[in-house]
Gaussian input, Z-matrix of N, CA and C with variables (Angstrom, degrees):
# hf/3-21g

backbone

0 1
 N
 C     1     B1
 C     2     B2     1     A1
 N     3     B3     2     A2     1     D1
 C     4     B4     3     A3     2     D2
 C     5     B5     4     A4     3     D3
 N     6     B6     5     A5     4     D4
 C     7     B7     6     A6     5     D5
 C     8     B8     7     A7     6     D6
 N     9     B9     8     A8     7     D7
 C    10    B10     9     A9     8     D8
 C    11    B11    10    A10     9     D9
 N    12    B12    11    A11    10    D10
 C    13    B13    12    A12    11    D11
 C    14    B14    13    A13    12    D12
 N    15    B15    14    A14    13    D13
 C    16    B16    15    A15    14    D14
 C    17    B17    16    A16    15    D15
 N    18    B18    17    A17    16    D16
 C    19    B19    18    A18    17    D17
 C    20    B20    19    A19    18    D18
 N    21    B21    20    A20    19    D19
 C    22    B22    21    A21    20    D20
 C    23    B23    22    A22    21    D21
 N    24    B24    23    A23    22    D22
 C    25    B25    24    A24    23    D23
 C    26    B26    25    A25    24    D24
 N    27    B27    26    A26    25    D25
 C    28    B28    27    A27    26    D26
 C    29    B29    28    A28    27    D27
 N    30    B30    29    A29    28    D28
 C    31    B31    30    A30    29    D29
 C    32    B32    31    A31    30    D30
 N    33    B33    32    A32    31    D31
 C    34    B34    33    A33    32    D32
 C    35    B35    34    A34    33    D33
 N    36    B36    35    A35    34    D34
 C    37    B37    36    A36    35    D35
 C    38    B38    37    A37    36    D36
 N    39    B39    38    A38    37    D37
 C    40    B40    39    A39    38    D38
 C    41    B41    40    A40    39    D39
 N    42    B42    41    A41    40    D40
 C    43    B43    42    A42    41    D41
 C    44    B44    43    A43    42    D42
 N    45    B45    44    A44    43    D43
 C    46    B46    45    A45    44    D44
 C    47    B47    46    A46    45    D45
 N    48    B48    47    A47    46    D46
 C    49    B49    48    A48    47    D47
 C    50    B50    49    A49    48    D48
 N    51    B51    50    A50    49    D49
 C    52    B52    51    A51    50    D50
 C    53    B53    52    A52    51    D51
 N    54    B54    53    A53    52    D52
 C    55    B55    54    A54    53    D53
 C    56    B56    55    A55    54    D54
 N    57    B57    56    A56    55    D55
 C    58    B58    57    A57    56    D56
 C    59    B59    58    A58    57    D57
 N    60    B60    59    A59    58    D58
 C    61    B61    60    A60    59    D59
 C    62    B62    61    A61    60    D60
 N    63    B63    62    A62    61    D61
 C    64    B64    63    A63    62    D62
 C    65    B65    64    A64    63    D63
 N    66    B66    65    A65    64    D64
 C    67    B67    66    A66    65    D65
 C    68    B68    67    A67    66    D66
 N    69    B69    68    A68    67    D67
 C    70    B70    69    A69    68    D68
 C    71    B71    70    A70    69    D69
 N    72    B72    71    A71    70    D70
 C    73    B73    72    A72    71    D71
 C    74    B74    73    A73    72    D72
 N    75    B75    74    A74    73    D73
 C    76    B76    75    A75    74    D74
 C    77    B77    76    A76    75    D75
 N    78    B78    77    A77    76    D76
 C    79    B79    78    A78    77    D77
 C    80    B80    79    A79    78    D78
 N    81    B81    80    A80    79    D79
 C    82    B82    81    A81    80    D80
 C    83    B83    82    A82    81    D81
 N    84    B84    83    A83    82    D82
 C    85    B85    84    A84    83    D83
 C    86    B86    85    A85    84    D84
 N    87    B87    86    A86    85    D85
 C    88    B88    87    A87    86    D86
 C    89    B89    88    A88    87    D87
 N    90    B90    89    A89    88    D88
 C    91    B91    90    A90    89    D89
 C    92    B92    91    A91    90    D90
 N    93    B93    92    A92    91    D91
 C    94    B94    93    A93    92    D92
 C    95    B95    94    A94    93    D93
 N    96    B96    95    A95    94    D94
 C    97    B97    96    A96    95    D95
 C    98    B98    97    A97    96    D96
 N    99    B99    98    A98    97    D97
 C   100   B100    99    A99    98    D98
 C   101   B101   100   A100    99    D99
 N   102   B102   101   A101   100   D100
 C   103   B103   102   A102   101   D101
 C   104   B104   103   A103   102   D102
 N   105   B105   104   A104   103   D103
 C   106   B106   105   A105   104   D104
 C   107   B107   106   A106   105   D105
 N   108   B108   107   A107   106   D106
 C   109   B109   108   A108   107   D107
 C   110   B110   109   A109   108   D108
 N   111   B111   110   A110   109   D109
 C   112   B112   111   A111   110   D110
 C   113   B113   112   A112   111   D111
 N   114   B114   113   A113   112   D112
 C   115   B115   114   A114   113   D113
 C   116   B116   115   A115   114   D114
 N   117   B117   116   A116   115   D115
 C   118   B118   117   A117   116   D116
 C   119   B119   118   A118   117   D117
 N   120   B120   119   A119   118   D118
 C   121   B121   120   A120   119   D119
 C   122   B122   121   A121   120   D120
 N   123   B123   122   A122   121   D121
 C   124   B124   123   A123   122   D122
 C   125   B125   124   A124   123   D123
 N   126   B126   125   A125   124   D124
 C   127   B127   126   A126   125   D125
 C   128   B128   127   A127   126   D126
 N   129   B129   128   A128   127   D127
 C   130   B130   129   A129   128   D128
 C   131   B131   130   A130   129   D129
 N   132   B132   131   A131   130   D130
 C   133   B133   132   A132   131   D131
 C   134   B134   133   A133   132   D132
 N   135   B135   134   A134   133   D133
 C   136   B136   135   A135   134   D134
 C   137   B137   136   A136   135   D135
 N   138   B138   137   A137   136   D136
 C   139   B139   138   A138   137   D137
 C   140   B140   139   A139   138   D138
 N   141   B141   140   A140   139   D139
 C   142   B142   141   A141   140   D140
 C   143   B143   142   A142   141   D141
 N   144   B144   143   A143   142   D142
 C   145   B145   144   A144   143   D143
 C   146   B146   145   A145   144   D144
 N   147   B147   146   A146   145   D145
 C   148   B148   147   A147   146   D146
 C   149   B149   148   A148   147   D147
 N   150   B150   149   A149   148   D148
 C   151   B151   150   A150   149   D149
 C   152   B152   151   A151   150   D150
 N   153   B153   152   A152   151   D151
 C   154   B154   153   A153   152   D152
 C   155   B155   154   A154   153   D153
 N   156   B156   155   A155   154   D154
 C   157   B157   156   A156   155   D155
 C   158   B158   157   A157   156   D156
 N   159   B159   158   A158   157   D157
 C   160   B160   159   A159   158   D158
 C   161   B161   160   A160   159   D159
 N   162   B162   161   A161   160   D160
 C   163   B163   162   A162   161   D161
 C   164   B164   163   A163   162   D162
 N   165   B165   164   A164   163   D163
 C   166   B166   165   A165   164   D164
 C   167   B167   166   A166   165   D165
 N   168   B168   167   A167   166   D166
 C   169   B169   168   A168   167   D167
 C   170   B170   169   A169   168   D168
 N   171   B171   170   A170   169   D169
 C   172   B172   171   A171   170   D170
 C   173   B173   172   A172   171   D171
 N   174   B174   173   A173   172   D172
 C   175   B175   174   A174   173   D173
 C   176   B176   175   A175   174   D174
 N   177   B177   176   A176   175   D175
 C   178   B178   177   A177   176   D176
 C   179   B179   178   A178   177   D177
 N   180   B180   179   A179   178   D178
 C   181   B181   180   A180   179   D179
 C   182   B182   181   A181   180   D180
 N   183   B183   182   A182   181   D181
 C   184   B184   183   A183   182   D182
 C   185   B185   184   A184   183   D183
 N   186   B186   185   A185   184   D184
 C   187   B187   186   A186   185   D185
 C   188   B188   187   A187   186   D186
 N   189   B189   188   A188   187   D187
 C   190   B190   189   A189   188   D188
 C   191   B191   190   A190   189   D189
 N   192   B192   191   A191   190   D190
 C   193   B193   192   A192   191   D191
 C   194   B194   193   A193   192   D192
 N   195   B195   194   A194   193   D193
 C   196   B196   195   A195   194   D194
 C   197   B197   196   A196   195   D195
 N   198   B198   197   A197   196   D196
 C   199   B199   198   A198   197   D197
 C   200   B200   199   A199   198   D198
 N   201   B201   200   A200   199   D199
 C   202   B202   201   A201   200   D200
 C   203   B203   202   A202   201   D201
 N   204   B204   203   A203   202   D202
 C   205   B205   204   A204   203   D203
 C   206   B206   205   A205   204   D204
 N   207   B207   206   A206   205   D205
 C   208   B208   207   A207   206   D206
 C   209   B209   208   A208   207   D207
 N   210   B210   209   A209   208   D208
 C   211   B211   210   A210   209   D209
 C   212   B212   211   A211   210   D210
 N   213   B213   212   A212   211   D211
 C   214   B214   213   A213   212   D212
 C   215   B215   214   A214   213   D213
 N   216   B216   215   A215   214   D214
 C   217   B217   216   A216   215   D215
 C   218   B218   217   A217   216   D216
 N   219   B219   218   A218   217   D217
 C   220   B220   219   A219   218   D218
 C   221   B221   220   A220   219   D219
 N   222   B222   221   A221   220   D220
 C   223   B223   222   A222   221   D221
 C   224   B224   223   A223   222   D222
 N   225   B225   224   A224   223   D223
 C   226   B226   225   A225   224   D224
 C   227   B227   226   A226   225   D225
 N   228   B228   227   A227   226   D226
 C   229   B229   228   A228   227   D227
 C   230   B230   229   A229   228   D228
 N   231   B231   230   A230   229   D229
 C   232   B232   231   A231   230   D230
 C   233   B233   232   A232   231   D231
 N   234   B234   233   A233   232   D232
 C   235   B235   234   A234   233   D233
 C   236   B236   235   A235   234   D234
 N   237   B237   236   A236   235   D235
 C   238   B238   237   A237   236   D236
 C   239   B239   238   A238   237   D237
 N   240   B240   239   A239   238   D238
 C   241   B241   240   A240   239   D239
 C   242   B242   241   A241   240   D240
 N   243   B243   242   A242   241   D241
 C   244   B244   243   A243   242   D242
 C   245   B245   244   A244   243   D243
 N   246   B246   245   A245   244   D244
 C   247   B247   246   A246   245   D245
 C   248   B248   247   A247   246   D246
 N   249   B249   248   A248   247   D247
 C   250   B250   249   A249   248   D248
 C   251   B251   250   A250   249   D249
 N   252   B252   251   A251   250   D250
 C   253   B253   252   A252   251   D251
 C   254   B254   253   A253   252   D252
 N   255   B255   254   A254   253   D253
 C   256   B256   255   A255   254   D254
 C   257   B257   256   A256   255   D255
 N   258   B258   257   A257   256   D256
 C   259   B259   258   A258   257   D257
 C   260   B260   259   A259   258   D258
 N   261   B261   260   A260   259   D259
 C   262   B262   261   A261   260   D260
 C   263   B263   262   A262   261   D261
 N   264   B264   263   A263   262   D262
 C   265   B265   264   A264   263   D263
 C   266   B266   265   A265   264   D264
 N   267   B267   266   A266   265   D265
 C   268   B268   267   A267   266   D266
 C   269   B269   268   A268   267   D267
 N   270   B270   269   A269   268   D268
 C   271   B271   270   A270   269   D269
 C   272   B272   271   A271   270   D270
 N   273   B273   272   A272   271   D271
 C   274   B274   273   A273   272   D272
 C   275   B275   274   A274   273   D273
 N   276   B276   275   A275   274   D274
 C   277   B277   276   A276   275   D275
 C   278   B278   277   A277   276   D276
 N   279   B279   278   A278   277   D277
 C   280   B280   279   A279   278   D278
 C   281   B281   280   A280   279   D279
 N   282   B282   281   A281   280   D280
 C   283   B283   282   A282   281   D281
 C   284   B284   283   A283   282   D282

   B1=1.4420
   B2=1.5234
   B3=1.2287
   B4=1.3823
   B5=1.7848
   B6=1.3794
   B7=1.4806
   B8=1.3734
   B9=1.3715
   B10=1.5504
   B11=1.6560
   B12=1.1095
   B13=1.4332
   B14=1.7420
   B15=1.0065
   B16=1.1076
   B17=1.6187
   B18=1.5932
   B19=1.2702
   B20=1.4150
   B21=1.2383
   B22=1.6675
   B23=1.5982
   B24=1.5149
   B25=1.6560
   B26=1.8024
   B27=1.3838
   B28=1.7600
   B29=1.7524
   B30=1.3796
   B31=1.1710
   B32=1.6659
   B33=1.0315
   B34=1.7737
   B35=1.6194
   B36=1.4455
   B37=1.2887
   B38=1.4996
   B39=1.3945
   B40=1.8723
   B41=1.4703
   B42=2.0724
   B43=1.5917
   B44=1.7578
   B45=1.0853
   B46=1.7174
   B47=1.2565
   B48=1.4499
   B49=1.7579
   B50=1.5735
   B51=0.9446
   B52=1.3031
   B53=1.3253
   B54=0.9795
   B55=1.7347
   B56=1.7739
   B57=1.3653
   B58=1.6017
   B59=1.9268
   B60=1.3980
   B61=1.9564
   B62=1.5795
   B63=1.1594
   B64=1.3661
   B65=1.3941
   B66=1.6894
   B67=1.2086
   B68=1.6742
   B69=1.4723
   B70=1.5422
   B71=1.3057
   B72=1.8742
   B73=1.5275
   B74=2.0719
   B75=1.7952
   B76=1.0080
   B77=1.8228
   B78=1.2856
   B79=1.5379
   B80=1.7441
   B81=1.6821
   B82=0.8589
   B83=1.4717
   B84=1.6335
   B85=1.5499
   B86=1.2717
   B87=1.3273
   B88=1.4670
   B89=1.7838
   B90=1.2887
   B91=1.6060
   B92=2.0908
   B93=1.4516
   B94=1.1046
   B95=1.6267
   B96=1.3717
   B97=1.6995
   B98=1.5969
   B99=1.7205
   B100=1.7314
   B101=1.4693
   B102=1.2430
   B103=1.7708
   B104=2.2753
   B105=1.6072
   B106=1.7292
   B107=1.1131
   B108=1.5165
   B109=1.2951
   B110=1.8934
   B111=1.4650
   B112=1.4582
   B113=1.8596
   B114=1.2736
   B115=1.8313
   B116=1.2892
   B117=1.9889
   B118=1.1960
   B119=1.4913
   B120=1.7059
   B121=1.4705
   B122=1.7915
   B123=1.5423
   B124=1.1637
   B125=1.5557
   B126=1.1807
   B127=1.8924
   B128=1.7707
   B129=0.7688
   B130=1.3841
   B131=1.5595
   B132=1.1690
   B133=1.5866
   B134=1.5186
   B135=1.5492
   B136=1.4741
   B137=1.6465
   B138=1.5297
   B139=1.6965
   B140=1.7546
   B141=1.3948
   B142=1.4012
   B143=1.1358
   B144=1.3882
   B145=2.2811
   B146=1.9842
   B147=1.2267
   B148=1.3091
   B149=1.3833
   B150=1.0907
   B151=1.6840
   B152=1.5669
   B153=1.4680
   B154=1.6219
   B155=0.9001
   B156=1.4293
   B157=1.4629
   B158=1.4940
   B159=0.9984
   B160=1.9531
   B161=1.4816
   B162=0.9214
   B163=1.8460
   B164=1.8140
   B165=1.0070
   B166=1.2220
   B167=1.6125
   B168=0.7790
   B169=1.7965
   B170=1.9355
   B171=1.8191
   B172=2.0430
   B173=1.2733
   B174=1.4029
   B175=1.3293
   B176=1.1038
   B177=1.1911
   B178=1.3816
   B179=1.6078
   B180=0.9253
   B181=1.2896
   B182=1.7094
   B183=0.9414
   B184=1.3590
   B185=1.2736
   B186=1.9122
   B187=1.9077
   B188=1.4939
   B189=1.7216
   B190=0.9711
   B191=1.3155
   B192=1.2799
   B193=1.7795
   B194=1.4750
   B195=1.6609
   B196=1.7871
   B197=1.7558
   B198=1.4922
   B199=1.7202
   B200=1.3723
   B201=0.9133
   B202=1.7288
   B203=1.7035
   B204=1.5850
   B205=2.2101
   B206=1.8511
   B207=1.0318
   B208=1.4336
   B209=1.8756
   B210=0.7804
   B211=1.8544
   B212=0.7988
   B213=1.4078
   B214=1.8817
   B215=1.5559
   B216=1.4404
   B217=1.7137
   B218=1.6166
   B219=1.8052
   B220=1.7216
   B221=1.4757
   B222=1.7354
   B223=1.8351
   B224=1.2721
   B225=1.4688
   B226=1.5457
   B227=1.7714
   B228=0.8968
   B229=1.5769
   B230=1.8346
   B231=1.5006
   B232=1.0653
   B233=1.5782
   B234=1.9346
   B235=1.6109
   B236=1.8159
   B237=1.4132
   B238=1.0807
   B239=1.7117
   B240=1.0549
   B241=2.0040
   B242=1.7629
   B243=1.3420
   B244=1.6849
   B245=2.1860
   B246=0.9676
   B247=1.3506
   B248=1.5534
   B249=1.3212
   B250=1.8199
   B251=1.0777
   B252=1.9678
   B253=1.2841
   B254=1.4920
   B255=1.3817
   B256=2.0146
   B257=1.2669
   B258=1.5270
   B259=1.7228
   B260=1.7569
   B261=1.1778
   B262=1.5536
   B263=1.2382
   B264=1.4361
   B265=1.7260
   B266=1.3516
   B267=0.9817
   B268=1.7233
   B269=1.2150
   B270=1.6409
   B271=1.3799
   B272=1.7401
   B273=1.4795
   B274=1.2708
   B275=1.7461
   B276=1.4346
   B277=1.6661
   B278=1.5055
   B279=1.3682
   B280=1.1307
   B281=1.7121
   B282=1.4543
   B283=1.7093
   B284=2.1548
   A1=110.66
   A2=115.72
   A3=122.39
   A4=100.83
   A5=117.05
   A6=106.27
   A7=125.92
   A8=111.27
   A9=100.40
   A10=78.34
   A11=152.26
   A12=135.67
   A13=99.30
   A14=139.06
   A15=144.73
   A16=118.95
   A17=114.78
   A18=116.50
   A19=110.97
   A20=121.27
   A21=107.81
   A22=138.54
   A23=88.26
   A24=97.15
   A25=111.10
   A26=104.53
   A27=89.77
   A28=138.75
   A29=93.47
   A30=109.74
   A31=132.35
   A32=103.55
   A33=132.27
   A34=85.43
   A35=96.55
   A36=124.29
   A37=122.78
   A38=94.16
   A39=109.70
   A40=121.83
   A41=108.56
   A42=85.23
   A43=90.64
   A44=129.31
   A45=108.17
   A46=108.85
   A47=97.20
   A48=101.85
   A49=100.04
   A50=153.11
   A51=127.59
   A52=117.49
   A53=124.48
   A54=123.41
   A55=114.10
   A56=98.11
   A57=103.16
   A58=106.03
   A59=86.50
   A60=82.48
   A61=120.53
   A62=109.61
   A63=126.18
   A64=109.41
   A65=110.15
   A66=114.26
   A67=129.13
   A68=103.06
   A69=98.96
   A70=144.38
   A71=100.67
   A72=117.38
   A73=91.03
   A74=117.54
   A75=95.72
   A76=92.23
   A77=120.12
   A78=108.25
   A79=131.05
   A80=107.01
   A81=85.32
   A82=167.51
   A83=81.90
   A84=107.09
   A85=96.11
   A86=144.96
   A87=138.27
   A88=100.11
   A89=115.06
   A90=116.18
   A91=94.85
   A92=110.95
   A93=101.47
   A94=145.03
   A95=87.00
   A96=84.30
   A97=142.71
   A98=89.38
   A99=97.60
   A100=107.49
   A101=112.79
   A102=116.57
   A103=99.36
   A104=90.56
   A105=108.99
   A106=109.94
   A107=133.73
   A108=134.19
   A109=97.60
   A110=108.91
   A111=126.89
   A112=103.29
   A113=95.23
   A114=101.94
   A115=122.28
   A116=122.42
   A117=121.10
   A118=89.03
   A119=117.91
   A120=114.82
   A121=130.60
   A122=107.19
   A123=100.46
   A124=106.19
   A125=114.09
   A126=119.64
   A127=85.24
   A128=143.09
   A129=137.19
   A130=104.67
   A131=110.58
   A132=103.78
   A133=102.34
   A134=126.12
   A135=134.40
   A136=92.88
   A137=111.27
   A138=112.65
   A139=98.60
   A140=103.00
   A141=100.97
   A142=118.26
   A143=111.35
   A144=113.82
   A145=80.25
   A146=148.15
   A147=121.95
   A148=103.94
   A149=120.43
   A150=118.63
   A151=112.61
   A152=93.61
   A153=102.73
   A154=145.94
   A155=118.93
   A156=142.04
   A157=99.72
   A158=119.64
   A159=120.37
   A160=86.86
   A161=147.24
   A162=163.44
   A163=108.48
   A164=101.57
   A165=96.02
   A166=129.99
   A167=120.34
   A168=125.30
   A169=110.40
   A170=97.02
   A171=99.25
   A172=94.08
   A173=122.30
   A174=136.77
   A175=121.69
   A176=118.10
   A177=123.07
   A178=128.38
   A179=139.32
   A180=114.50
   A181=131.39
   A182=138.58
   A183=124.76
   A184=146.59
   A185=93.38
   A186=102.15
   A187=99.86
   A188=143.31
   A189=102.91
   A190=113.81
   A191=112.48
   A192=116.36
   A193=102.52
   A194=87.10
   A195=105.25
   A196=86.68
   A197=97.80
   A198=102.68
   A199=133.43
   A200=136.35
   A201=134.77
   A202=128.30
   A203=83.36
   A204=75.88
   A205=98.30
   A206=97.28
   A207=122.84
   A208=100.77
   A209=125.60
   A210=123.51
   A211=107.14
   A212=142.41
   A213=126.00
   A214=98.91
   A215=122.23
   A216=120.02
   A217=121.37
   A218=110.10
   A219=109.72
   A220=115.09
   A221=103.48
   A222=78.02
   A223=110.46
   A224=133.13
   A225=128.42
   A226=84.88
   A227=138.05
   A228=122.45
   A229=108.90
   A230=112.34
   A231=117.73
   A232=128.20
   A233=98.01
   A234=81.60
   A235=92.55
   A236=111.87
   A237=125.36
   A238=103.84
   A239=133.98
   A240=121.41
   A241=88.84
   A242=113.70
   A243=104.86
   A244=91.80
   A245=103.75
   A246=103.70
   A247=92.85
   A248=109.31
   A249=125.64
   A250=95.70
   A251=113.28
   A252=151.58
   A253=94.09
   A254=119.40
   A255=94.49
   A256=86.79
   A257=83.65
   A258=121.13
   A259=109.63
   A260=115.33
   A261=125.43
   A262=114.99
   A263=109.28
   A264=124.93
   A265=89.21
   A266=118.18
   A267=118.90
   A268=118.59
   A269=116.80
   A270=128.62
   A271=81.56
   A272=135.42
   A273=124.54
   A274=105.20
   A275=108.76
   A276=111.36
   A277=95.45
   A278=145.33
   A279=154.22
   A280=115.70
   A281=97.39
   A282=102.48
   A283=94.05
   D1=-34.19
   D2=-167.78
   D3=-76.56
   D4=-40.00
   D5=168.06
   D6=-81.42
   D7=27.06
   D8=170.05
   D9=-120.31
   D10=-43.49
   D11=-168.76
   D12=-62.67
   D13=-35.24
   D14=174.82
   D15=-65.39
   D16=-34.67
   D17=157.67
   D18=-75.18
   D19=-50.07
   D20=172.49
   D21=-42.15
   D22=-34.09
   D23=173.47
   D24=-91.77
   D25=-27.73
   D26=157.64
   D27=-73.90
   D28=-12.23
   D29=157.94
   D30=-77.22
   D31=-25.71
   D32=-177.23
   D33=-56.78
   D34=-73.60
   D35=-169.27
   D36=-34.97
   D37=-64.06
   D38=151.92
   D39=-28.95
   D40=-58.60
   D41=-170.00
   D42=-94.44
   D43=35.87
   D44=-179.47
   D45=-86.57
   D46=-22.42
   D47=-162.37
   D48=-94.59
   D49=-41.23
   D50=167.05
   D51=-77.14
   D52=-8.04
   D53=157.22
   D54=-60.59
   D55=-45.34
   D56=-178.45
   D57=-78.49
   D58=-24.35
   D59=166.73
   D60=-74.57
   D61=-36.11
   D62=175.02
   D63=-48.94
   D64=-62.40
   D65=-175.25
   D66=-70.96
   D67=-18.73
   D68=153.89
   D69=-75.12
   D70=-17.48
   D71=-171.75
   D72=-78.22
   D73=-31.73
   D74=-158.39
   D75=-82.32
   D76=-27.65
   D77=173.59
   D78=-52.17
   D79=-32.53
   D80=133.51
   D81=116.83
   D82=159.88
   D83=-174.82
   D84=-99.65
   D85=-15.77
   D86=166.02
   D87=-70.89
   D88=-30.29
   D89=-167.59
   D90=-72.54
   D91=-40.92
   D92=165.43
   D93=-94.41
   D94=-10.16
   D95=145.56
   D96=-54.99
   D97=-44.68
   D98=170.74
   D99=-70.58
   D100=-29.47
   D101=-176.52
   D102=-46.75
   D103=-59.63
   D104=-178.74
   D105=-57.66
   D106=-25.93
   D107=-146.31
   D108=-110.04
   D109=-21.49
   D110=-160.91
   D111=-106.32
   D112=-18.24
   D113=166.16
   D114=-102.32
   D115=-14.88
   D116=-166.57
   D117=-91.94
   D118=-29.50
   D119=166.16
   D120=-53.10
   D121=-31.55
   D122=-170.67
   D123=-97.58
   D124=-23.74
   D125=166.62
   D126=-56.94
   D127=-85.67
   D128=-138.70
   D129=-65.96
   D130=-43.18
   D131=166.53
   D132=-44.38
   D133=-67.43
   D134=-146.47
   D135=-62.79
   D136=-26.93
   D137=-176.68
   D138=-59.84
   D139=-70.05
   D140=-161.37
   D141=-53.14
   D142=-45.95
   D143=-171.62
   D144=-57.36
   D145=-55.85
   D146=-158.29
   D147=-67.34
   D148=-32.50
   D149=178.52
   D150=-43.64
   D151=-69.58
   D152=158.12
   D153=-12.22
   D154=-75.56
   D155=158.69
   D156=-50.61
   D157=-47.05
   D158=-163.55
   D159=-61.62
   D160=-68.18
   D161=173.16
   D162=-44.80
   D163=-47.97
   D164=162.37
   D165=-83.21
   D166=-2.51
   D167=166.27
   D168=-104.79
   D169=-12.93
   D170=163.30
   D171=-62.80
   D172=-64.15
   D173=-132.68
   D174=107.04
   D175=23.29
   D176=176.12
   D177=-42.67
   D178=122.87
   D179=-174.33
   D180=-70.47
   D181=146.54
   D182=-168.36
   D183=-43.34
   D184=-53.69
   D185=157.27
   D186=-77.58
   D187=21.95
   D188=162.05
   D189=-101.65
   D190=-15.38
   D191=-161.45
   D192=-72.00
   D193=170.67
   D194=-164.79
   D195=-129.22
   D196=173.23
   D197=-149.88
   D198=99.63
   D199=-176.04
   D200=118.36
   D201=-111.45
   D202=-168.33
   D203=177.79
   D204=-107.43
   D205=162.74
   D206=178.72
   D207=-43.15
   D208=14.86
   D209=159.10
   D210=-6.76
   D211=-54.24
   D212=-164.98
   D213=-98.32
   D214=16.31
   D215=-168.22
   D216=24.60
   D217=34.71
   D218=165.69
   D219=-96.93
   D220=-14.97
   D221=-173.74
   D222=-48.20
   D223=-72.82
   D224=-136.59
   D225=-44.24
   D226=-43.95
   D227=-146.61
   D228=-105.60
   D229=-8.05
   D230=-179.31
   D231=-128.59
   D232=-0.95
   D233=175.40
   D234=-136.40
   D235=110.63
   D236=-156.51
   D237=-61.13
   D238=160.38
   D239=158.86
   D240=110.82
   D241=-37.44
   D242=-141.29
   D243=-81.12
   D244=178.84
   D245=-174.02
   D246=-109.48
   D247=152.79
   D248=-175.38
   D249=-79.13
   D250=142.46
   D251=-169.45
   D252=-48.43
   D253=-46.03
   D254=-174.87
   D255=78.51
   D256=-147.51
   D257=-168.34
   D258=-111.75
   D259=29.12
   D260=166.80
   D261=-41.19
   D262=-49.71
   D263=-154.84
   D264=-79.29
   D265=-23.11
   D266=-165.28
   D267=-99.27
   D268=-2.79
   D269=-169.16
   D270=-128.51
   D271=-21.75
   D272=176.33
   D273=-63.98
   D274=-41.62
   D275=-160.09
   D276=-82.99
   D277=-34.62
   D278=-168.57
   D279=-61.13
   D280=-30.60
   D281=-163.35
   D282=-98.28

């Protein structure tokens, strides 16, 4: 009796470990999805505040422009290419 409880638990053993491999490969690729999912967010932010600004230095008018404004105040320091706020804020409160 004692060698079949002893085969059972070497067997346990057998499938634990690629189960517990399994379950790290799927953590992860969910850990890098949010990684992909958390950069296609902040490029698209860095898209729009330049949109913005691009519209706001036409003269665009306010309800007409496309984009948004710098709301979280990181572009200048976090989305490299885009041109500095200027006087946006000052043409945001004005209109």
């Amino acid at each position: 009796m004692s060698n079949l409880t002893d085969l059972k638990r070497l067997s346990m053993g057998f499938f634990a470990l690629p189960l517990a491999c399994a379950g790290l490969m799927i953590m992860a690729n969910v850990q890098q999805t949010d990684r992909d999912v958390a950069a296609e967010q902040h490029r698209q932010y860095c898209e729009d505040v330049a949109l913005w600004r691009s519209e706001v230095a036409q003269g665009v008018p306010l309800n007409r422009r496309a984009g948004q404004p710098d709301h979280r105040g990181i572009a200048d320091e976090q989305c490299p290419g885009i041109p500095t706020s200027g006087n946006s804020q000052r043409q945001l409160a004005s209109n």
